[in-house]
C-alpha positions, 0 to 999 in steps of 0.5 A: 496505558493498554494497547487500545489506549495507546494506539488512540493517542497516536492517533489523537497526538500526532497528525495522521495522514490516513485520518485527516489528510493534507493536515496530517503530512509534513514536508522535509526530513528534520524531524525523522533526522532528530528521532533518527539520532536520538535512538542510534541511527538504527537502520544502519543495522540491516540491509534495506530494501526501499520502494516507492511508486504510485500504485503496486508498493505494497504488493511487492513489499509483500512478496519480496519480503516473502520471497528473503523469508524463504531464502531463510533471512529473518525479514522486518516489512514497514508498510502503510497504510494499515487496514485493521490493526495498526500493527500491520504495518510492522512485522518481522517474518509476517509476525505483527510488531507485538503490543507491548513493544507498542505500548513501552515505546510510547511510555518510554520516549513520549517525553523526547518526541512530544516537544517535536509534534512529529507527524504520525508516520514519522514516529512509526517509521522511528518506531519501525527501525528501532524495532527491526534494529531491536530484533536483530532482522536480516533484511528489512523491506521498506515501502516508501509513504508519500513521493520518495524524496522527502519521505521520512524513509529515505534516510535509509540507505538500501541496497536496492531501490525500487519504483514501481509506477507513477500516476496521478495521485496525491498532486497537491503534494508531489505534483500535478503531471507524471514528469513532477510526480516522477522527480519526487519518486526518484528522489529514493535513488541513491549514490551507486545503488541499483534501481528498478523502475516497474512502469515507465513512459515518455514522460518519465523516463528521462526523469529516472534515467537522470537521476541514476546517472547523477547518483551514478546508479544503476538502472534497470527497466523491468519491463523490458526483461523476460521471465518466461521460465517464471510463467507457469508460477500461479502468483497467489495475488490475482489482481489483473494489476499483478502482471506489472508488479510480477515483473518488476518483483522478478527483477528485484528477485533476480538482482538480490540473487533469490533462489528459484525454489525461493522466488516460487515458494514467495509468489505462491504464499506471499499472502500466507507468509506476509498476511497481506490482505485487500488485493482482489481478496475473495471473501465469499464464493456463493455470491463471488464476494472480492474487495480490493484496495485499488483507490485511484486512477492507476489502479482502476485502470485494471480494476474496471476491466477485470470486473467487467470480465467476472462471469456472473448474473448481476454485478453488485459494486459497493463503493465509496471514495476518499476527497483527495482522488480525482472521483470523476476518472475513476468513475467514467471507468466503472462498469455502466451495468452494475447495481451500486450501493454507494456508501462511506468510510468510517474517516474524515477524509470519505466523501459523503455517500450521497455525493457519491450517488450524485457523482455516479448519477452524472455517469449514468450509473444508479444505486442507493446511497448506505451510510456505512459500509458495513449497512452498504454490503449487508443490502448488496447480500440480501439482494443477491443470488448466489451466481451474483458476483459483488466487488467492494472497493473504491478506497483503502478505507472502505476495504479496511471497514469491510475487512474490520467488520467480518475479521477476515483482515485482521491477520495481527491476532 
């Protein structure tokens, strides 16, 4: 098979998250154990780093795998979801996993894993250790999928843990308050091993201080420490959001004993280093075209505001949402001003553009409905003057199909 073929099966074989949602998510660890054994236990190969949380997880699996790379460790970073490529979410030192090694993996062990019907994320995350046990990676930077306690990716054993928020998201699965949503977070928090929560409140604190004294763990709360020497750092990540994760990134840096010059140089080329893309990405400057992967309650919090705050003649939001988030809160926070071009992703799971122009209605916001993104953006363009200023987002998805469409996110090539 070619690559393209190979990855097609993978998507055709195994149920993924990402295409169909609830369908595509397997609860418990059997299957990851099963695979687990049959290639060696390959985790036990390198040191870990495993984070999980409801929103920020992938920007600071990013920057801390930037920050070890720059203390000169060879560095293997598991992400989800991928935006363009599949191999974005397998790199060592910001190199994507190579297609060949895609390709013979799927030849080679299709004949064991087949009989299991492992879901999509269990057979990359099997793919993604083997590998980094393969490559002989120092460290490797693990994002945990969904909730933490039975994530595939918690068989691992890390020498830090993180989390970095919790909010209310994917409830059907982790839990409908943050408390619940908590409990399955801290289920990464392991025997003796420091954890770092990014975020926390009244109703989820208990929860992580609970779980670190019954794993006998200890707990840091990163909000509650001070980096002012680290201030005059220019973050490459501009996100109003990445203040939180800034914090919580520093602390991890500090408790893995990251040097100075390392912790700088990861913050300042954590994009270049890693080839992480989608966070308040700017694309183009006359009009200001930003996108930005921020798809649920948590993340619009920040997102809405710092939009409102851009400077520009006419505001321009291409938009679109995915049927698991809860699209009334995220929309009561949008900008009421803005032009909308409301539109779909290229993904089973996208609600309809026209449902989306209705939802928005009720908000009092108008704009058109486009059936793609790519129809969606090319209407807010020629509508524009250059001091307008266009924002995409909404999901990950719609990101990923702008991103898809102009090759400025494909960072495998």
């Amino acid at each position: 098979m070619t690559y393209e073929e190979t990855v097609q099966y993978l998507y055709d074989s195994v149920p993924m998250f990402q295409n169909i949602g609830a369908a595509g998510y397997k609860e418990g660890l059997q299957n990851t154990m099963t695979l687990d054994e049959h290639f060696g236990h390959p985790h036990h190969k390198f040191r870990t780093i495993h984070i999980a949380g409801t929103n920020g997880k992938g920007s600071c699996s990013h920057t801390i795998a930037a920050m070890l790379q720059s203390e000169g460790y060879k560095v293997g970073l598991y992400t989800s979801p991928h935006l363009v490529d599949f191999r974005e979410r397998i790199r060592i030192n910001g190199k994507c996993i190579g297609k060949q090694d895609v390709i013979d993996f799927v030849e080679n062990e299709r004949a064991f894993f087949e009989p299991l019907h492992p879901s999509f994320f269990e057979l990359t995350t099997a793919l993604a250790f083997k590998y980094f046990a393969e490559q002989k990676v120092d460290w490797a930077v693990i994002e945990a999928g969904l909730g933490g306690r039975l994530d595939c990716t918690n068989i691992i054993s890390p020498q830090l843990s993180i989390i970095t928020n919790i909010s209310l998201d994917h409830t059907q699965f982790l839990g409908d308050t943050p408390a619940k949503i908590a409990k399955e977070k801290a289920g990464i928090i392991k025997q003796g091993t420091p954890v770092i929560i990014g975020e926390a409140d009244s109703q989820t604190i208990p929860v992580f201080d609970a779980a670190a004294k019954s794993n006998e763990a200890s707990i840091t709360y990163a909000e509650k420490c001070n980096y002012d020497e680290y201030n005059d750092i220019d973050f490459e990540l501009k996100g109003a959001y990445q203040q939180k994760n800034r914090k919580t990134i520093l602390c991890a840096a500090r408790q893995l004993g990251i040097s100075r010059a390392s912790i700088i140089k990861g913050m300042t080329t954590v994009c270049k280093t890693t080839g992480l893309t989608g966070r308040w990405q700017t694309l183009g400057t006359h009009p200001l075209v930003i996108c930005d992967t921020g798809h649920n309650t948590g993340g619009w919090k920040y997102l809405a505001e710092q939009i409102k705050q851009v400077e520009c003649d006419t505001l321009r939001i291409v938009f679109g949402m995915v049927d698991d988030k809860d699209i009334d809160t995220v929309m009561a926070m949008l900008p009421k001003h803005a032009v909308y071009y409301w539109t779909q992703a290229d993904t089973k799971r996208a609600v309809d553009c026209r449902e989306i122009m209705k939802n928005g209605q009720r908000h009092n916001l108008t704009g058109n409905p486009y059936p793609t993104v790519d129809a969606a953006c090319r209407a807010a363009l020629a509508d524009s003057m250059p001091s307008d200023f266009i924002f995409v987002g909404g999901s990950s998805y719609i990101v990923a199909d702008l991103l898809s469409g102009n090759g400025a996110g494909n960072t495998c090539t």
